[in-house]
FIKOLZA-1660 file (N, C-alpha, C; in steps of 0.1 Angstrom, whole numbers, plus 5000, padded with zeros to 4 digits):
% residues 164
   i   px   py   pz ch aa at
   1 5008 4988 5000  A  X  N
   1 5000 5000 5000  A  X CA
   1 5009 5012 5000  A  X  C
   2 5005 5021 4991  A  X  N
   2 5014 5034 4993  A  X CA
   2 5008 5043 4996  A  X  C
   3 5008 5052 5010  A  X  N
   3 5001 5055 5019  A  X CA
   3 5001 5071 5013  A  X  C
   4 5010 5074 5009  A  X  N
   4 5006 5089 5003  A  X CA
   4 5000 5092 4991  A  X  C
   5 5000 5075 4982  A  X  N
   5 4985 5077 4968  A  X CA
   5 4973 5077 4976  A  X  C
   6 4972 5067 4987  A  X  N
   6 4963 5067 4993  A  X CA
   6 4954 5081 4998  A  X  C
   7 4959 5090 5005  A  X  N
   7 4956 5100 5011  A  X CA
   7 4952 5110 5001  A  X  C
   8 4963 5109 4991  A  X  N
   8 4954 5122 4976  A  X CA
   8 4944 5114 4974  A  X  C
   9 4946 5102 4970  A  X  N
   9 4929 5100 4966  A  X CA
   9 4921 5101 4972  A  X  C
  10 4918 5096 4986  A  X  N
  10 4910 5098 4997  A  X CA
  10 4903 5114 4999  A  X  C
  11 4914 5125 4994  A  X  N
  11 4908 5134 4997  A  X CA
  11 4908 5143 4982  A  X  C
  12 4911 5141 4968  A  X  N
  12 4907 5139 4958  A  X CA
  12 4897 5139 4948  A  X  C
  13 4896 5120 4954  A  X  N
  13 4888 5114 4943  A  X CA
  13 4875 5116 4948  A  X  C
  14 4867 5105 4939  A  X  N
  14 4858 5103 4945  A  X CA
  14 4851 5095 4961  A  X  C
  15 4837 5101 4961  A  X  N
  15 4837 5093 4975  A  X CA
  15 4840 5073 4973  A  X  C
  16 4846 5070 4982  A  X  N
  16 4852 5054 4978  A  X CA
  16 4837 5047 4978  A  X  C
  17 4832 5046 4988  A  X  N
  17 4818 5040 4992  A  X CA
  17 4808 5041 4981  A  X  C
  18 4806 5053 4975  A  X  N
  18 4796 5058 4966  A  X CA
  18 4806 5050 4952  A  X  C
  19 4821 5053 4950  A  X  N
  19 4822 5048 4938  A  X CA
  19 4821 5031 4938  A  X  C
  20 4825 5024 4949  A  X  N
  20 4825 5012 4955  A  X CA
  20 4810 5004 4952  A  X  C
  21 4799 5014 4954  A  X  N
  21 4788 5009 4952  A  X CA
  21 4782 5014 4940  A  X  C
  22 4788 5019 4928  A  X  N
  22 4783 5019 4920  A  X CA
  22 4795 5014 4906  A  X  C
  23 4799 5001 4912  A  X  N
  23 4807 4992 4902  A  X CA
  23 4818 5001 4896  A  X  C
  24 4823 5009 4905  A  X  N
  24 4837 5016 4895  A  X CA
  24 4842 5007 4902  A  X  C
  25 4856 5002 4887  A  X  N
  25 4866 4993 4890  A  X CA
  25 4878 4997 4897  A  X  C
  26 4877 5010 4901  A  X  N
  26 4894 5013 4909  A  X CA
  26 4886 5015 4925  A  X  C
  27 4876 5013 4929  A  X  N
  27 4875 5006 4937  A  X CA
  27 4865 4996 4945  A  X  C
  28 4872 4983 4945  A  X  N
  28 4870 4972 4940  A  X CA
  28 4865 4971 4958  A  X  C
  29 4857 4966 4963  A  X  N
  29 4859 4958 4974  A  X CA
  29 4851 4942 4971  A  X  C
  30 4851 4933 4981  A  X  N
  30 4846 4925 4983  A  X CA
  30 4833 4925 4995  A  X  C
  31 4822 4924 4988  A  X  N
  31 4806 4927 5000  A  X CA
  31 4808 4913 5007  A  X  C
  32 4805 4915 5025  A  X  N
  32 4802 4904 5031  A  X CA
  32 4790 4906 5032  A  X  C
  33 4783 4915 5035  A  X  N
  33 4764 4912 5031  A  X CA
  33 4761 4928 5034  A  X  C
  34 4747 4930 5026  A  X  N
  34 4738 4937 5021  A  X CA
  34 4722 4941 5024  A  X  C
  35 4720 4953 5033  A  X  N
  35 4704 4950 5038  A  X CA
  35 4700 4964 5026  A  X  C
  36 4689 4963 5022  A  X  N
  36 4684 4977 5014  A  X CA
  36 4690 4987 5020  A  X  C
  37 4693 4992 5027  A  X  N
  37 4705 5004 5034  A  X CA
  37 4718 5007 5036  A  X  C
  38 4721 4992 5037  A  X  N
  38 4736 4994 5042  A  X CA
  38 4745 4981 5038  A  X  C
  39 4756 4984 5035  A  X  N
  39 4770 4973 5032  A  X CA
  39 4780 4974 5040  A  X  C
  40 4782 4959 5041  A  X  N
  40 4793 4957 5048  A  X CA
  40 4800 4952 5036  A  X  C
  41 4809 4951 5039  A  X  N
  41 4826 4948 5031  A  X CA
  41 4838 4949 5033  A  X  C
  42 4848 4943 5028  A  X  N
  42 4862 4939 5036  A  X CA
  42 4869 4948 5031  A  X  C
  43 4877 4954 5043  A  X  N
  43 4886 4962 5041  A  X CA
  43 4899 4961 5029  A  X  C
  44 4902 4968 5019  A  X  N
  44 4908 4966 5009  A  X CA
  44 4924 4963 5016  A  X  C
  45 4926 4975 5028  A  X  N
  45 4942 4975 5037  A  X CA
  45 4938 4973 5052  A  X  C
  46 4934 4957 5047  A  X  N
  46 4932 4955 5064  A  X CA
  46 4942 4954 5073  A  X  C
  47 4945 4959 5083  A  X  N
  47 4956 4957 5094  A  X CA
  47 4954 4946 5105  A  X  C
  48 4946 4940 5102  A  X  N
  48 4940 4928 5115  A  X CA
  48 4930 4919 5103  A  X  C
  49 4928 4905 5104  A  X  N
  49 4923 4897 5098  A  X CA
  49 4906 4901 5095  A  X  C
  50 4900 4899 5093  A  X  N
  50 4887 4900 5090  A  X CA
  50 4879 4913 5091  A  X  C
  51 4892 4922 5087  A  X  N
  51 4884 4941 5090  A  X CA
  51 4878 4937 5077  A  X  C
  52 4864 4947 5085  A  X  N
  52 4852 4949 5078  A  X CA
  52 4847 4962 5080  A  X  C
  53 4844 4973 5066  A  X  N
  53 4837 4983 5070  A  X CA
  53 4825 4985 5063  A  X  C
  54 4816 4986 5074  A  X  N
  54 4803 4993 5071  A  X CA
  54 4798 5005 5070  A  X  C
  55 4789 5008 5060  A  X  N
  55 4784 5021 5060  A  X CA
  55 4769 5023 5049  A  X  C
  56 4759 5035 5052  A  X  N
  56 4748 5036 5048  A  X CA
  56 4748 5033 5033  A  X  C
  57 4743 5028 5026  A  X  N
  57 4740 5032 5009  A  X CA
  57 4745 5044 5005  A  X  C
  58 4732 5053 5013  A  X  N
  58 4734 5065 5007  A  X CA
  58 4747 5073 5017  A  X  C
  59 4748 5082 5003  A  X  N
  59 4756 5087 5013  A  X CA
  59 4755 5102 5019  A  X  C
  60 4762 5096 5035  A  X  N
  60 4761 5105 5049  A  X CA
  60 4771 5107 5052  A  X  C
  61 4772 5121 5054  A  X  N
  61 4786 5124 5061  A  X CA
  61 4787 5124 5077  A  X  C
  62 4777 5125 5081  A  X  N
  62 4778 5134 5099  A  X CA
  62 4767 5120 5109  A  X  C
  63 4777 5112 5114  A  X  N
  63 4768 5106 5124  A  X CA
  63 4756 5111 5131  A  X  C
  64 4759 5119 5135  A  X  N
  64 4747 5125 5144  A  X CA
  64 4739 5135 5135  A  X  C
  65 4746 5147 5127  A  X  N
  65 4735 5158 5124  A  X CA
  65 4727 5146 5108  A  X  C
  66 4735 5141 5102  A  X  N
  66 4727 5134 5090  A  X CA
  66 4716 5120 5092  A  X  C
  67 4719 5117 5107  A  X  N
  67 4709 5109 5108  A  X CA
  67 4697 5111 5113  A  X  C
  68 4685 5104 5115  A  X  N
  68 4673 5104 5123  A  X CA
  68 4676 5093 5136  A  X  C
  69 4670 5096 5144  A  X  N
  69 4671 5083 5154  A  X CA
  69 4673 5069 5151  A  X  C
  70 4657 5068 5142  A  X  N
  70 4654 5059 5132  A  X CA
  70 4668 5051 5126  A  X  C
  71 4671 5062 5117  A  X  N
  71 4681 5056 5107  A  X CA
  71 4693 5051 5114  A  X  C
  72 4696 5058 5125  A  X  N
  72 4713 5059 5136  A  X CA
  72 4708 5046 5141  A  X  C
  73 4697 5038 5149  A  X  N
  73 4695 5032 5153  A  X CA
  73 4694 5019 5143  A  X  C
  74 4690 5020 5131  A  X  N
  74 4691 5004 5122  A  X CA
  74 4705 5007 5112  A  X  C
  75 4712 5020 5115  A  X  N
  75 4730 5013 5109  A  X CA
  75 4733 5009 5126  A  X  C
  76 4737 5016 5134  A  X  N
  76 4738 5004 5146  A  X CA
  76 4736 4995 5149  A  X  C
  77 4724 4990 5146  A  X  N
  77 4719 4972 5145  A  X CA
  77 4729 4964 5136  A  X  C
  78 4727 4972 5122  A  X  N
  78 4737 4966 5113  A  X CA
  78 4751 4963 5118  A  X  C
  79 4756 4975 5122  A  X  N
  79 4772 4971 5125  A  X CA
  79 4775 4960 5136  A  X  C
  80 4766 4956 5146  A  X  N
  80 4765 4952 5159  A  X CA
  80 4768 4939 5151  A  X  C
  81 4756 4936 5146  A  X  N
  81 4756 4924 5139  A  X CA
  81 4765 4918 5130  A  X  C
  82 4773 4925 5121  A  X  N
  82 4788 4923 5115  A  X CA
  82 4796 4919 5125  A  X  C
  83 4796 4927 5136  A  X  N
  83 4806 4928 5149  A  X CA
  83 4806 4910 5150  A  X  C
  84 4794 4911 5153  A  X  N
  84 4790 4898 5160  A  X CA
  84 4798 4884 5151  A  X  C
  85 4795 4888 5133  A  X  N
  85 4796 4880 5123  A  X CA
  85 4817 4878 5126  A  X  C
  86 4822 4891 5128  A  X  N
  86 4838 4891 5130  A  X CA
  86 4843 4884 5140  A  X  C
  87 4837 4882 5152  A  X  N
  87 4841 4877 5168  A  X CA
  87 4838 4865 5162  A  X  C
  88 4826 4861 5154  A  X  N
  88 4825 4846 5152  A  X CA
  88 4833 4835 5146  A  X  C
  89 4840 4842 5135  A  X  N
  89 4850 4844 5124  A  X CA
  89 4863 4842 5128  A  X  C
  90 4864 4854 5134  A  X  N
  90 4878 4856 5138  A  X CA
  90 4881 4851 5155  A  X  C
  91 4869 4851 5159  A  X  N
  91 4876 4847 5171  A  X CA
  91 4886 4855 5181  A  X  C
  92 4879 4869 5180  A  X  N
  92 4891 4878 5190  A  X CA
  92 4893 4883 5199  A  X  C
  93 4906 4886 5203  A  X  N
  93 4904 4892 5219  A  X CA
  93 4900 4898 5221  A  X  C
  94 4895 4909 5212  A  X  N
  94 4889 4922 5212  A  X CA
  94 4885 4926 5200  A  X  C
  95 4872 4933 5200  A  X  N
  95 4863 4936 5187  A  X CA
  95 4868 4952 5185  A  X  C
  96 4874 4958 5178  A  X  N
  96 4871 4975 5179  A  X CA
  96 4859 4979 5167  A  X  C
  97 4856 4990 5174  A  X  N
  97 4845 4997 5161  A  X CA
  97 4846 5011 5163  A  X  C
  98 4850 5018 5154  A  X  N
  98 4854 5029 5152  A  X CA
  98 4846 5037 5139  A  X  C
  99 4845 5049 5138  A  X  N
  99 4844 5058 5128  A  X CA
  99 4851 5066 5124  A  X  C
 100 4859 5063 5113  A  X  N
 100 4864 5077 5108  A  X CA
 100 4862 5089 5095  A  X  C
 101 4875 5099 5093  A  X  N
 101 4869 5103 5081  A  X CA
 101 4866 5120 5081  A  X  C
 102 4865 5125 5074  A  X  N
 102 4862 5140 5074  A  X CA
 102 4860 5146 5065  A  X  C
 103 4858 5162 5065  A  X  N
 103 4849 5167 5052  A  X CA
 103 4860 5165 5042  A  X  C
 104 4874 5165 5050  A  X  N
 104 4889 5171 5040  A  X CA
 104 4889 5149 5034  A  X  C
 105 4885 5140 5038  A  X  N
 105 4889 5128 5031  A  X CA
 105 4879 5120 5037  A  X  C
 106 4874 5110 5031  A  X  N
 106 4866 5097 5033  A  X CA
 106 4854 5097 5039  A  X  C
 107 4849 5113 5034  A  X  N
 107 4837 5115 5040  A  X CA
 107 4824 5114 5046  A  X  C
 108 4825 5097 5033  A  X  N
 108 4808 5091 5036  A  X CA
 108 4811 5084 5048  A  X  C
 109 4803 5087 5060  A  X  N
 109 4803 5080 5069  A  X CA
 109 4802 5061 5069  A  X  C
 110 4815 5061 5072  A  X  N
 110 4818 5048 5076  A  X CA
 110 4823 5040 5091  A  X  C
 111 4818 5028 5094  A  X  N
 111 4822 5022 5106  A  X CA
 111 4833 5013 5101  A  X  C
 112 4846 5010 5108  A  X  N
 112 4853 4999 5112  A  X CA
 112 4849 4991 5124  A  X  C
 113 4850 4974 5120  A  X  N
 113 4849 4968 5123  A  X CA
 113 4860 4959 5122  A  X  C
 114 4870 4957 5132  A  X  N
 114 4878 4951 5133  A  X CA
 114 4883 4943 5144  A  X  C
 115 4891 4932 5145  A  X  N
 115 4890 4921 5154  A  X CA
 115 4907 4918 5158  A  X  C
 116 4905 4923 5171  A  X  N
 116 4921 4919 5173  A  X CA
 116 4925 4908 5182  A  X  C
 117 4935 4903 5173  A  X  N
 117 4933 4885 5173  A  X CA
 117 4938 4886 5183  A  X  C
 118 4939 4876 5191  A  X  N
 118 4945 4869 5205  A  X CA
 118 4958 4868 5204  A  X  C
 119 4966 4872 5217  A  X  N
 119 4980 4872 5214  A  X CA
 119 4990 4882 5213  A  X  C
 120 4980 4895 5208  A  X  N
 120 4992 4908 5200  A  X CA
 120 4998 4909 5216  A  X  C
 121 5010 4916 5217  A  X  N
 121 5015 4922 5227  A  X CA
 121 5005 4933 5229  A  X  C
 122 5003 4939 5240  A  X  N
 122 4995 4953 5245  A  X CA
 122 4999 4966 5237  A  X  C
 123 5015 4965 5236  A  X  N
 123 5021 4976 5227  A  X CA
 123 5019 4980 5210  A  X  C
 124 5014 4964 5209  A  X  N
 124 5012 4968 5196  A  X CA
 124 4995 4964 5192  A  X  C
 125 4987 4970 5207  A  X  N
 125 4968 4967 5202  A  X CA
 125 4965 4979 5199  A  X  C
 126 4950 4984 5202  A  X  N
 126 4942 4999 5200  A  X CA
 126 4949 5001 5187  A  X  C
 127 4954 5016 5189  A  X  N
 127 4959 5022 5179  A  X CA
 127 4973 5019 5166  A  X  C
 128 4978 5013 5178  A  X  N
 128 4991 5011 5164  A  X CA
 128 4985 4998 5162  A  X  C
 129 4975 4987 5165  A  X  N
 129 4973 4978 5159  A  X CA
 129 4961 4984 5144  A  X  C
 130 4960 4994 5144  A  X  N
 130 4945 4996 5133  A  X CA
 130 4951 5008 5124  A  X  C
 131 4968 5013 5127  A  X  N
 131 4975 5021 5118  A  X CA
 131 4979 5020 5106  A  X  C
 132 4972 5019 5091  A  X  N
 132 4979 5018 5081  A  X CA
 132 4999 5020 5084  A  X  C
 133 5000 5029 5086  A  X  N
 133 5012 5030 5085  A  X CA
 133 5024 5018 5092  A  X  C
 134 5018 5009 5102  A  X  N
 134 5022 5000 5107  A  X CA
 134 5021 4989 5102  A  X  C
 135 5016 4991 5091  A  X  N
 135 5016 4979 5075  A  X CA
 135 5003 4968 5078  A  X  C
 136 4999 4967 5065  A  X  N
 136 4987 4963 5062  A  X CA
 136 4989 4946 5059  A  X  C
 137 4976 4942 5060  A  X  N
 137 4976 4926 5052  A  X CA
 137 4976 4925 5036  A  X  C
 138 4974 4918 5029  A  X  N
 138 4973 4914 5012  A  X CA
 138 4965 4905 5014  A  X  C
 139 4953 4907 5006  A  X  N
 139 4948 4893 5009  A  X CA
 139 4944 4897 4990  A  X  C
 140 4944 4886 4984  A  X  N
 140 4938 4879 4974  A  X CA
 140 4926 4887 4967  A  X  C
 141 4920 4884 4957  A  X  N
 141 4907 4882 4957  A  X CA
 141 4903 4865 4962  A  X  C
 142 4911 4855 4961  A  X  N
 142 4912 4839 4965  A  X CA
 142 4913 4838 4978  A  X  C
 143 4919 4848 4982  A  X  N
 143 4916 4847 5004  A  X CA
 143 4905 4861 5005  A  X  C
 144 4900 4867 4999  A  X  N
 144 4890 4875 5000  A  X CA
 144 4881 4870 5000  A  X  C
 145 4876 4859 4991  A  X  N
 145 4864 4855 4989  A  X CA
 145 4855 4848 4998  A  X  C
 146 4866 4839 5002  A  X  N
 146 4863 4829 5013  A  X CA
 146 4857 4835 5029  A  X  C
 147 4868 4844 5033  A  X  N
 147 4865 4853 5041  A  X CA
 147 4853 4859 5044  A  X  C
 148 4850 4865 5030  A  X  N
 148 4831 4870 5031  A  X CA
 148 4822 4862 5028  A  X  C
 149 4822 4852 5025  A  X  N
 149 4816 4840 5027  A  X CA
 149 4812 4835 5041  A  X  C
 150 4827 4833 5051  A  X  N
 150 4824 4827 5060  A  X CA
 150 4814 4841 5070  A  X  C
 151 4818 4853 5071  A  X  N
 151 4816 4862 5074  A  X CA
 151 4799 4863 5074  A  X  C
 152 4796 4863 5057  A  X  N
 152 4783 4865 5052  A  X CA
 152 4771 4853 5058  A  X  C
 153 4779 4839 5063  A  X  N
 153 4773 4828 5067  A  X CA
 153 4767 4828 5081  A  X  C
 154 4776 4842 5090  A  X  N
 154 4779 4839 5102  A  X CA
 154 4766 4849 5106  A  X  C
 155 4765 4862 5093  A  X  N
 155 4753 4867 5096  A  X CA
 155 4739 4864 5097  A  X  C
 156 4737 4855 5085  A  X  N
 156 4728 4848 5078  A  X CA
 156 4727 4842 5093  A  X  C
 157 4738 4832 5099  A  X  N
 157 4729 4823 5108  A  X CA
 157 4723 4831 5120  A  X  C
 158 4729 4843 5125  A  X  N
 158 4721 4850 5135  A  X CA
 158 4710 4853 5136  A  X  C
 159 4704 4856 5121  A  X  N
 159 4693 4860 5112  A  X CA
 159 4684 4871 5124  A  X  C
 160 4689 4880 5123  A  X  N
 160 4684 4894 5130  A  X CA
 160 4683 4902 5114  A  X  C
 161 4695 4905 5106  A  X  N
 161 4692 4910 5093  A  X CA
 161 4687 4905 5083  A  X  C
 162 4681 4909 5075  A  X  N
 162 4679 4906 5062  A  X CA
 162 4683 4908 5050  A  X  C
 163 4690 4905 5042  A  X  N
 163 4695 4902 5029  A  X CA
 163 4686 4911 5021  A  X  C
 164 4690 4925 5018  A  X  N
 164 4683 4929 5005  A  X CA
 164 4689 4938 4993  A  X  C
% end
């Protein structure tokens, strides 16, 4: 990953999520599952195994001023429930869920969902574990697939969401 193409683009190009969800090929992710609102999907530079980020369809920039109760309340279900699908998956010592992002780069409001495996030393959990700069995984589209598969199975069997 080269962290400073990354950053012009980010704050650049287009929104990633918006171009992500409407089949532009430069950026590509892999969907672990889909409700009429919202997508989850694997992190293109994951730093911990089975990061997954969620976020609304449409796109929102401002957690709080762009939502309604309503809506803040069923992407929170959503993400809980990925959470749930990552811990099942990955099996971690610790779940983080984070938002980041701003008007200046990656605007559309997005959640991290990430799983930090069992074992890291303490020095290297929280934050320097979820640091691009502290170097990222590769995965495949061939270890990608599987991944949101198992991911996508794990939500399915909770069956709180719906597939739409």
């Amino acid at each position: 990953m080269d962290l400073e193409v990354y950053v012009e683009r980010t704050r650049i190009g287009p929104c990633f999520v918006c171009a992500f969800l409407t089949g532009n090929p430069e950026y590509p992710h892999t969907t672990v599952f889909e409700d009429a609102d919202h997508v989850a999907f694997l992190d293109r530079w994951p730093t911990v195994p089975g990061k997954v980020l969620v976020a609304p369809k449409v796109h929102v920039e401002h957690v709080v001023r762009d939502l309604d109760e309503a809506a803040y309340s069923r992407l929170m279900l959503f993400v809980r429930e990925i959470a749930f699908a990552v811990e099942a998956v990955c099996e971690p010592e610790r779940t983080y869920l984070y938002s980041l992002g701003s008007q200046q780069g990656n605007a559309h409001l997005h959640w991290h969902v990430a799983a930090l495996p069992v074992g890291v030393p303490y020095a290297e959990q929280q934050f320097h574990a979820l640091m691009t700069e502290n170097g990222v995984l590769t995965l495949s589209p061939e270890q990608a697939a599987p991944m949101a598969a198992r991911l996508r199975e794990a939500v399915i069997a909770r069956g709180v969401l719906k597939p739409g």
